[in-house]
N, C-alpha and C positions, 0 to 999 in steps of 0.2 A: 885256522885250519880250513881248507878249501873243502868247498861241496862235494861229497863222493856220490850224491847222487845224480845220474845223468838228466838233463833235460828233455823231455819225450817232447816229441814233433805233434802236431794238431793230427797228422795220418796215424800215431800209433793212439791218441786219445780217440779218433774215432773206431778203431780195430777192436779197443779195449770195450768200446761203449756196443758192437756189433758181437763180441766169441762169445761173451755167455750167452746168447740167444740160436747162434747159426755155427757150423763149423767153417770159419774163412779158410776159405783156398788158396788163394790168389789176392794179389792187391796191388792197384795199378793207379799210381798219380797220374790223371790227364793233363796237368800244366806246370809252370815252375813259379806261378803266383805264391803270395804268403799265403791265404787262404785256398786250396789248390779245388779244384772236382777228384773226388776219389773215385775208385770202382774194388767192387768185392765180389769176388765171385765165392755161392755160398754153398752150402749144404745143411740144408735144412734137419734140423732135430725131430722136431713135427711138424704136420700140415699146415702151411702158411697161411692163416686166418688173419682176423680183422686183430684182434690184441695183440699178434706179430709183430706187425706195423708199428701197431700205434705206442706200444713200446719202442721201436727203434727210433719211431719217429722225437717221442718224448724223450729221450737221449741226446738226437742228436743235438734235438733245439737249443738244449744247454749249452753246446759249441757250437752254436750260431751255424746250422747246416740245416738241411732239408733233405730228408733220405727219398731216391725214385727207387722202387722195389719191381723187376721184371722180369719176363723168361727170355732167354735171347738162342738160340739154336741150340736149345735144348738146356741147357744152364740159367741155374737164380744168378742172377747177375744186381746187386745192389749200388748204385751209385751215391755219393753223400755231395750235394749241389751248395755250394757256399752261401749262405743268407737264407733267411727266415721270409716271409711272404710278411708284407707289411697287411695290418687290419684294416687302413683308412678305405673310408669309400665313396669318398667326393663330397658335395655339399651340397644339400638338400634344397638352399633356394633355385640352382641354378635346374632342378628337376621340376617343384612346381613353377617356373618360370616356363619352362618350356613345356608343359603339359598345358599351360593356362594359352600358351599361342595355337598349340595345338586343337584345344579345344573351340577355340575364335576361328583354325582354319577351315575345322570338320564343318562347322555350324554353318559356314560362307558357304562351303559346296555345294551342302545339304540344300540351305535355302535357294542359293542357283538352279540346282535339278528340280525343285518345284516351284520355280516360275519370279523368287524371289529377284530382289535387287537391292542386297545390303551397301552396296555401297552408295546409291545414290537416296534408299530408305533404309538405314540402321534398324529401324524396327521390324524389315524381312528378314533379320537375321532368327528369330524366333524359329521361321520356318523350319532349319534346319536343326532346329533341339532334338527332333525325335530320331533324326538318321546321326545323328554326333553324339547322345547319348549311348544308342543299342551300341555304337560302334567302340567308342572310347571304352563301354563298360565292357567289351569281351575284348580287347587289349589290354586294357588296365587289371581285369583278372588274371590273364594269361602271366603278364609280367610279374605282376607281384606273386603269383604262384611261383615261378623263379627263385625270386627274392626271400621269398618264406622259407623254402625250403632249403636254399642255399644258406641261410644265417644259421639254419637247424644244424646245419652240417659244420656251423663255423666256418663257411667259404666269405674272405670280405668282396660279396656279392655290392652293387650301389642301388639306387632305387633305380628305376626305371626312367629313362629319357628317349622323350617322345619328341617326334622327328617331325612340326608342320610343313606340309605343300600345298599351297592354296592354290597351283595349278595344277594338280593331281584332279584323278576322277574322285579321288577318296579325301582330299584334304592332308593327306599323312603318308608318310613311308612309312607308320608303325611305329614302333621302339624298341628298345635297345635297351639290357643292363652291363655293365662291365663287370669282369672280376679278375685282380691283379693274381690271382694267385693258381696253380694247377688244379683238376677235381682231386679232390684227395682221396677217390677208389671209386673202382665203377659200378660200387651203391651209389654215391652219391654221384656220381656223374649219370650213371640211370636217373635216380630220383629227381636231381635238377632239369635234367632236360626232358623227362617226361612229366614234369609238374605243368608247366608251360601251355602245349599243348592241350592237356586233358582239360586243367581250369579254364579254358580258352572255349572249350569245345563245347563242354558242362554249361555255359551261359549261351554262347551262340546258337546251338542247338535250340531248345525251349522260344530263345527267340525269333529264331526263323519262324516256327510253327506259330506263335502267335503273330509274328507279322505276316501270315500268310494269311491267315485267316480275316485278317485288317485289308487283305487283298480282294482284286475281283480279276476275273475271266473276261479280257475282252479283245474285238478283232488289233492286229497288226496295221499298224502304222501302212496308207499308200499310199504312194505318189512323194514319198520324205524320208528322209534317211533317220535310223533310229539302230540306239547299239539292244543288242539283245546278248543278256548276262549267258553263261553259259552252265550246262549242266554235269552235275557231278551224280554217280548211283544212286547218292544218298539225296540230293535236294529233287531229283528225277524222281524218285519214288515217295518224299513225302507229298510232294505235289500233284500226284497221284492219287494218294491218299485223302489228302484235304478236298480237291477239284474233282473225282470221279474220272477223271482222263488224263490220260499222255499228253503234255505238253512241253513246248510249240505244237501243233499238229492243227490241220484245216483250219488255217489264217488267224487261228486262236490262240494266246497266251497272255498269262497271269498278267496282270499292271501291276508289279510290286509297290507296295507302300515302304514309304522310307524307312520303317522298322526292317521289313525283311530284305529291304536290300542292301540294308546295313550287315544285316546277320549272313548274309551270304557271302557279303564280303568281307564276314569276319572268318568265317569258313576257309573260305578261299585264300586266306593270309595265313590261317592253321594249317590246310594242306601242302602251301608254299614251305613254310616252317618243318615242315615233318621227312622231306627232301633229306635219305639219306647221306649227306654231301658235308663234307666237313665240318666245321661247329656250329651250326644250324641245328635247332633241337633234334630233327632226326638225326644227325649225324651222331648227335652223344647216345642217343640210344642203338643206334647200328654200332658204336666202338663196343658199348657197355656189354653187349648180347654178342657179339662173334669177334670182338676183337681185331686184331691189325688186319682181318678179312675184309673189315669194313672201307680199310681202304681202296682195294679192289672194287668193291660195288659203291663209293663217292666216285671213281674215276669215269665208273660207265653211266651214272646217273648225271654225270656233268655233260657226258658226251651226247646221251639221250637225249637232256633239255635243250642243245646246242643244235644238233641235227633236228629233234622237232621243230624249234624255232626257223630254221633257216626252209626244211621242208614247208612250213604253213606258210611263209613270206612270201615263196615261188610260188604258191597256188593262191593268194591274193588276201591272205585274211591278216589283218594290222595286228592281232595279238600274237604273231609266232615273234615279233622282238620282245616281249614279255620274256621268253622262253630263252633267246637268247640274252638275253641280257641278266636272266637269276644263273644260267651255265654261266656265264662270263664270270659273273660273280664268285659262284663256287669255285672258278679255276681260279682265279686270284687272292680266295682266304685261302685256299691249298687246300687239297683234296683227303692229307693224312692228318685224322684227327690228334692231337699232344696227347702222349698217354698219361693218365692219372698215376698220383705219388703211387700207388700202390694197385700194378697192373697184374697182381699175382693173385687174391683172392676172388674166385667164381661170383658172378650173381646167383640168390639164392633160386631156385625154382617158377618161387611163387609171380619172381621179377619178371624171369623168362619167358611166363605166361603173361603177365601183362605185356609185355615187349611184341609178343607178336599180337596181341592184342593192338598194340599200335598198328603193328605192320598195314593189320586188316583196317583199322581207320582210314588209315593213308590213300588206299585204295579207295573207298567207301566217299571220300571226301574229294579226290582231285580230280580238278575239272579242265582236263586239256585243251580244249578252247575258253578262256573266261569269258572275252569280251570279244562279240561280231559285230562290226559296221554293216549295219545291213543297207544296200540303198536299189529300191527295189525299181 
């Protein structure tokens, strides 16, 4: 006797796996693959919270899908995306491998800037422990602040891989964590991307103030060319604070000690970061806090960095390609941040308030000219 029951298509197991949650409206194959992209356009029973999701979500995984949940001109519109996000997250030699060249390149610069010569005496490389330590420990926090929070969230975040350039001023381009997979809401993609930053800030902070105080007041380089870091509100006014005076001012300013010139430019790499401009941490907290607005303001924060840079070039100062060249960048990852699996539930308040609590960081910290050639 033949099967009287029909066989259901993977589109009606997902509709099945979506009505008792939402009223489907609508349902539209986007391809003619075996495993297709669906879309559902919904009607909500109640207010689309986090157990929403994460029920649709826990459904679909069983048929091998991954539910994007979001508003589209005015309609819940659900898509079901074929394949599950793989957990792997690289491998762990090849991150202390490259943290340990890193740390060899910071050390090199470090010792270079104070008068060393590792390579013709290995033993000046000492020199730079103390500007390769402050430095590497407020990226090293910053990233693994990432990584912590992103694991929190089940995002397969990788550890942190740190980028040596031993012809850099800094020894490093920084680092970098990858993660294969989307935020999965914009708690967590708040939470990840402002973890970063804040850990970053929380250790560089503290140690500017003691490497300033490791510092002394004294006249300006004559007759020799010498770069002179540049000023943000925030290191303007601790330095203020610490020294009794404004500085630069009457031929006077700080001789940074290699802790706090570390810390300044660990600053200065958090305020780069905090650049509301595509997935750059600022960029995840501008999606997470206004949403696809935020595209709008990465497009003119790319154009700003772009025109400043090209402005200070024409008036003679060698850091406006800095400026062009982080714009160049933002234009190239792309300005519209990916929306998280789940672009329907609000940040809570309390986020809101920290979020613009960034905002005011941002400000607080970026230092429009970093580096001036000065040759007097």
């Amino acid at each position: 006797m033949e099967n009287w029951r029909p066989e259901l298509s993977i589109v009606d197991y997902l509709k099945f796996a979506v009505q008792e949650l939402a009223l489907v409206e609508s349902v539209r194959t986007l391809s003619n693959a075996p495993q297709p992209p669906v879309e559902f356009v919904l009607t909500l029973y109640e207010q689309a919270d986090k157990a929403f999701f994460e029920a649709i979500a826990e459904r679909f995984a069983e048929l091998d899908y991954t539910p994007l949940l979001a508003e589209q001109e005015g309609r819940i519109v659900l898509r079901a995306l074929p394949g599950v996000p793989s957990k792997e997250t690289g491998r762990a030699w090849v991150n202390a491998l490259l943290f340990f060249a890193t740390l060899l390149s910071v050390s090199f610069v470090g010792a270079a800037n104070e008068g060393g010569n590792p390579l013709s005496n290995p033993a000046d490389l000492w020199l730079g422990v103390p500007f390769a330590t402050t430095l590497l420990s407020i990226l090293t926090v910053h990233e693994l602040s990432h990584y912590f929070v992103g694991r929190r969230y089940g995002s397969p975040v990788s550890l942190p891989y740190f980028i040596p350039l031993p012809i850099s001023i800094l020894g490093t381009m920084g680092a970098v964590i990858t993660q294969k997979a989307p935020m999965r809401s914009r708690q967590a993609l708040f939470d990840i991307g402002a973890a970063g930053p804040l850990g970053g800030f929380m250790v560089a902070f503290p140690l500017l103030i003691f490497g300033l105080t490791l510092s002394e007041v004294g006249p300006l380089p004559v007759g020799t060319p010498y770069l002179l870091e540049g000023n943000s509100v925030l290191y303007y006014l601790v330095k203020w604070l610490i020294f009794g005076q404004p500085l630069p001012a009457g031929g006077l300013d700080v001789m940074l000690h290699p802790v706090a010139f570390a810390a300044w430019a660990g600053l200065m790499v958090t305020a780069l970061n905090l650049f509301p401009v595509g997935q750059l941490d600022g960029g995840h907290v501008a999606y997470a806090l206004w949403g696809r607005t935020a595209w709008k303001i990465s497009r003119v924060f790319v154009w700003l960095m772009i025109g400043w840079g090209i402005f200070l070039s024409f008036t003679g100062q060698d850091s406006g390609w800095t400026w062009v060249i982080w714009g160049t960048l933002g234009m190239l990852m792309g300005t519209k941040h990916p929306l998280p699996l789940n672009d329907l539930t609000p940040l809570a308040p309390t986020r809101r308030l920290v979020g613009w609590g960034m905002v005011v960081l941002f400000f607080l910290i970026l230092i429009p000219l970093p580096l001036t050639l000065v040759t007097p």
